[in-house]
C-alpha positions in Angstrom: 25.0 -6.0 29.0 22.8 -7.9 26.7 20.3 -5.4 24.4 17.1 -7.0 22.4 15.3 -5.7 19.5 12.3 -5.9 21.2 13.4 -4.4 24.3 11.6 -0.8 24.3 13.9 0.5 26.7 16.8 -0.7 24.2 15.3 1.2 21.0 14.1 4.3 23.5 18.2 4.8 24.4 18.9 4.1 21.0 20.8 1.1 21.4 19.2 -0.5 18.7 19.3 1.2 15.4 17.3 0.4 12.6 19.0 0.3 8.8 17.4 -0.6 5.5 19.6 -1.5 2.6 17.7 -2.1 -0.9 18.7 -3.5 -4.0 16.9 -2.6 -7.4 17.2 -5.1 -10.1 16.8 -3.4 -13.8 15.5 -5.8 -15.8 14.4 -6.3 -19.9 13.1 -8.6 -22.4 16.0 -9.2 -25.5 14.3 -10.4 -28.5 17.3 -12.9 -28.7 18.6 -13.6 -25.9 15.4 -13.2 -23.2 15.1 -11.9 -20.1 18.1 -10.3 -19.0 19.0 -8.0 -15.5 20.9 -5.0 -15.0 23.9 -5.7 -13.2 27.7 -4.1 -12.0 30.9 -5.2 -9.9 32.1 -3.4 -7.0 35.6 -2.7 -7.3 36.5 -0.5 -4.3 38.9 -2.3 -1.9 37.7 -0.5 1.1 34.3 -1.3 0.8 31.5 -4.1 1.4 31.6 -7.2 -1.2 34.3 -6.2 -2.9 34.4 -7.8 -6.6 30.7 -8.6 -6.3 28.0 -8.3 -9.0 25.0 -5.7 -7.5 22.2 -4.1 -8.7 21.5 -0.6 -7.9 20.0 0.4 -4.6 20.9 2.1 -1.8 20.3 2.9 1.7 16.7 3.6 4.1 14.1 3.7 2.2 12.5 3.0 -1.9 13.1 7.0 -2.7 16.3 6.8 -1.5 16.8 3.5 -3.9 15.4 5.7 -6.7 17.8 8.3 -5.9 20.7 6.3 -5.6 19.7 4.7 -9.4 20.0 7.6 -10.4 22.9 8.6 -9.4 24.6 4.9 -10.1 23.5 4.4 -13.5 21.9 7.7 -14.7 18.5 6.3 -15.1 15.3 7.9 -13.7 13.0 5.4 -12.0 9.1 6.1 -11.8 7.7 4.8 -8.7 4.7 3.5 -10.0 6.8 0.7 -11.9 8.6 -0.2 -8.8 8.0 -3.4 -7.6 8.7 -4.6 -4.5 9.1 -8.9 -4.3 11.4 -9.5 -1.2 12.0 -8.6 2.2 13.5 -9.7 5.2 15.2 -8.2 8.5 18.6 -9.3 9.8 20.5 -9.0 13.5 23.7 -7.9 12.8 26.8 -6.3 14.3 28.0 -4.3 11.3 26.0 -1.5 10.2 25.1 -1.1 6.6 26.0 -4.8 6.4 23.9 -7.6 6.9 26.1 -10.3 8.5 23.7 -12.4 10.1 24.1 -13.1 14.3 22.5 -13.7 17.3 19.9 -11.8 18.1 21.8 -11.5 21.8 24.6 -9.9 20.4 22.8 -7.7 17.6 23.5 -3.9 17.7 21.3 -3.0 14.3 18.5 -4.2 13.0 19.1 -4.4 8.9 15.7 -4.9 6.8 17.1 -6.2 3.6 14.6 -5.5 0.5 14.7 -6.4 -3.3 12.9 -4.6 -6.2 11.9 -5.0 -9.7 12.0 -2.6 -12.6 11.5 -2.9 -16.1 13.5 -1.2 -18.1 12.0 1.6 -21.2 14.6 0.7 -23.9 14.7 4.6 -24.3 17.3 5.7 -20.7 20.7 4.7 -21.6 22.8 3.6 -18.2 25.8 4.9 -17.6 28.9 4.0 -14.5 28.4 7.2 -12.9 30.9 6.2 -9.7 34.1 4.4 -11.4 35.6 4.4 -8.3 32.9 2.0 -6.8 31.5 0.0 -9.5 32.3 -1.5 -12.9 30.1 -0.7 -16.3 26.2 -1.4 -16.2 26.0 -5.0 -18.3 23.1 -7.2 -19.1 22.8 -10.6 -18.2 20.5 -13.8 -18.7 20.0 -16.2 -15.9 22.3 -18.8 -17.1 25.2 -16.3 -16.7 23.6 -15.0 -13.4 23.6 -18.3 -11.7 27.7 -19.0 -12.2 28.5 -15.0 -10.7 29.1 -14.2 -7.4 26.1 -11.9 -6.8 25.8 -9.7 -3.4 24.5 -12.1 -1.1 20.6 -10.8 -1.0 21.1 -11.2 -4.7 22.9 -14.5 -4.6 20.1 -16.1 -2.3 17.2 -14.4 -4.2 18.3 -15.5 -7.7 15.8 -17.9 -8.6 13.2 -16.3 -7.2 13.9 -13.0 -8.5 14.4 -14.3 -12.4 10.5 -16.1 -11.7 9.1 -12.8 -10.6 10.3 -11.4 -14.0 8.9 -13.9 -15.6 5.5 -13.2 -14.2 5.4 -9.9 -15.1 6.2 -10.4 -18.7 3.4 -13.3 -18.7 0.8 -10.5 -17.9 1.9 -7.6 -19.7 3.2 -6.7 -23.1 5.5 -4.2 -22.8 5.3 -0.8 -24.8 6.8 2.7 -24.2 5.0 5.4 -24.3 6.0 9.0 -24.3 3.9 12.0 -21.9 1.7 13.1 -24.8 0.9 9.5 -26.0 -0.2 8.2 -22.4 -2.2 11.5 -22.0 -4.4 10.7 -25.4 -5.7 7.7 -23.9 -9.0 7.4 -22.7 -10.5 5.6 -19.5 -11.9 2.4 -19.5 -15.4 2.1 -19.6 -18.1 0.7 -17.4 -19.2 -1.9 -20.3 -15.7 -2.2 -21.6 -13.9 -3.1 -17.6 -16.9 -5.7 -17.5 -16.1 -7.6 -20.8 -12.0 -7.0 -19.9 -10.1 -10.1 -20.5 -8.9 -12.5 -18.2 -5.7 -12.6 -15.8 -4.5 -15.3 -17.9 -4.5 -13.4 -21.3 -1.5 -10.6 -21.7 -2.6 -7.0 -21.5 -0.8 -4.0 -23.1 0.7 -0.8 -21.6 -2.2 1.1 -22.9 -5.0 -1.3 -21.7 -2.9 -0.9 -18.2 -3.1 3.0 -18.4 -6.1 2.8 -19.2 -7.7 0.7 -16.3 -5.3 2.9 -13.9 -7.6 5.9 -15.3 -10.4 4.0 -14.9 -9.9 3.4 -11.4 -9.1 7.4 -10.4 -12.9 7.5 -11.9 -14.1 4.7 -9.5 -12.4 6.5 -6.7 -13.8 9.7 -7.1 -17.3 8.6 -7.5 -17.1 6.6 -4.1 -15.4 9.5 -2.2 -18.3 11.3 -3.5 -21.1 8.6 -2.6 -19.1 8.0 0.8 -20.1 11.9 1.7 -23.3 11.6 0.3 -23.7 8.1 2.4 -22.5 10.4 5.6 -25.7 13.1 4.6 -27.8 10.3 4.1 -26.9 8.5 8.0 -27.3 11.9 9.8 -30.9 12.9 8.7 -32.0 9.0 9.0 -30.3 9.0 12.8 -31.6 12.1 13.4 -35.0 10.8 12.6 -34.7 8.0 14.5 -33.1 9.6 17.3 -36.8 11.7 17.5 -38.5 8.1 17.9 -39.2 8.9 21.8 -40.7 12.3 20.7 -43.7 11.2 18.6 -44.8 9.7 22.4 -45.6 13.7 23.5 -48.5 16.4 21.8 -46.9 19.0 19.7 -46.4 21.5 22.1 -44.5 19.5 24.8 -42.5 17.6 21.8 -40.8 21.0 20.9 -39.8 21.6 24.1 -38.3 18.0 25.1 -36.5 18.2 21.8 -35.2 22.4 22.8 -33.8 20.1 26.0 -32.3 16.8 25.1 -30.8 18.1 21.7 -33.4 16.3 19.5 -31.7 13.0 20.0 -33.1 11.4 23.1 -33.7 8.3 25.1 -36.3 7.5 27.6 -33.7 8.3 30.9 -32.5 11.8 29.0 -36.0 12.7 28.7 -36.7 11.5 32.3 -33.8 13.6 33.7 -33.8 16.8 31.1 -37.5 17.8 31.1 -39.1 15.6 34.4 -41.8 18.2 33.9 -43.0 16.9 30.4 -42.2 13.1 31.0 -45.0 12.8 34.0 -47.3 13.9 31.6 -46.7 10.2 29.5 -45.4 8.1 32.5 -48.6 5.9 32.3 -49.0 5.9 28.3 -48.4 2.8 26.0 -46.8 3.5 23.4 -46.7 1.8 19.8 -44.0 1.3 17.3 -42.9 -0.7 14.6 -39.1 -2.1 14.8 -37.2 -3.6 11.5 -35.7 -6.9 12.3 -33.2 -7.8 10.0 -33.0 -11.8 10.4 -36.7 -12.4 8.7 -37.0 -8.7 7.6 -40.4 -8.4 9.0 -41.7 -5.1 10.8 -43.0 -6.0 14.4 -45.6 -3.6 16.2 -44.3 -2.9 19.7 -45.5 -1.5 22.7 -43.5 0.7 25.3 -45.1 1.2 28.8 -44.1 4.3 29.8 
């Protein structure tokens, strides 16, 4: 029997099963030697790429990546400075390995996913799993290209090394303890408006400081969104009386006890008959906005 991943009555039996395997590459600017990545053998027999070069990762999802970091390599991750660059799903017949088939004959779906992460030059990595892996080592790209990588690394090498490469284009890289990212201020109004370009580099602190100065920018539309909300329900609900203005006081209260204060011509009809044969041969004028040529035309309504 033949299954397909997008079969609902395949994934429904659970015939299909979904994995996710990531891979988080560590990386660093050396003031001699450049950029350089984070990277380990594996050196247990019994398990996937044996005597491959890997980054740290793990299985499901980024927290579990974060997890598994730490427990590799004894650095904590924050997942602010995780970047995700790479993705891609797989049909395979192995399960936490992605060894590419036909779809026919595929019994898990493996989404395969690379991240970025720069290191603080503070955290010191450590092999934490001997049995599994070598020592943590760092490496530049022209010792990268002649290893025998993993193969989501091996295929993603190039790319991975140019993503780096963008981020230290952009940013100059500072660390910063609790206490000193806490002392820095927002960015202003004036000051985000005169900010430099994409094209110049930008500190840590500048970066901390526009992330604070977008909290600020959120609040204040979560606050104008309610007020917006306020604002739409009196002006509907004065529109919504539009119809009313057509009856005398007296009869307008009770049309409006009736249809709920918002009504149209055939609620009115229906909900107070009584009322509405009173206007049934009255024209009635009003003004309606048209937004093209944003001109008020005078209308009339035969009742």
């Amino acid at each position: 029997m033949t299954f397909y991943n997008n079969c609902a009555y395949c994934r429904r039996n659970n015939q299909l099963k979904d994995r996710r395997l990531v891979q988080v590459v560590i990386f660093r600017r050396d003031s001699t030697r450049g950029i350089q990545i984070m990277l380990s053998q594996r050196i247990h027999p019994d398990k996937p790429y044996f005597n491959m070069m890997q980054g740290t990762g793990g299985k499901k999802q980024k927290d579990a990546a974060m997890r598994e970091t730490l427990e590799e390599s004894g650095i904590i991750l924050k997942e602010e400075k995780l970047q995700k660059i790479w993705s891609e799903k797989v049909p395979s017949q192995l399960e936490w390995t992605a060894r590419r088939c036909n779809v026919q004959d595929e019994t898990y779906n493996v989404t395969l996913s690379i991240f970025i992460y720069p290191w603080d030059w503070i955290q010191e990595q450590k092999a934490t799993e001997p049995d599994k892996s070598s020592d943590w080592t760092w490496h530049t790209f022209q010792e990268v290209i002649f290893m025998n990588l993993i193969p989501m690394l091996q295929k993603n090498q190039d790319f991975i090394f140019q993503e780096i490469g963008k981020y230290f284009n952009y940013c100059e890289i500072e660390s910063l303890d609790k206490q000193e990212e806490n002392d820095i201020s927002p960015l202003m109004e004036k000051e985000f408006n005169t900010f430099k370009k994409k094209t110049e580099k930008v500190t840590t602190k500048e970066i901390i400081a526009i992330e604070k100065y977008k909290k600020g920018v959120t609040l204040e539309i979560n606050r104008l969104r309610g007020r917006l909300t306020r604002i739409n329900k009196y002006l509907n609900n004065y529109y919504g009386r539009k119809y009313l203005q057509i009856f005398d006081f007296q009869d307008r209260n009770k049309v409006a006890e009736k249809v709920n204060c918002l009504p149209t011509l055939e609620k009115i009809r229906h909900n107070a008959p009584t009322e509405y044969s009173k206007i049934q041969n009255n024209v009635y004028r009003y003004t309606v906005h048209e937004t093209g040529d944003k001109k008020n035309i005078l209308r009339q309504l035969k009742i």
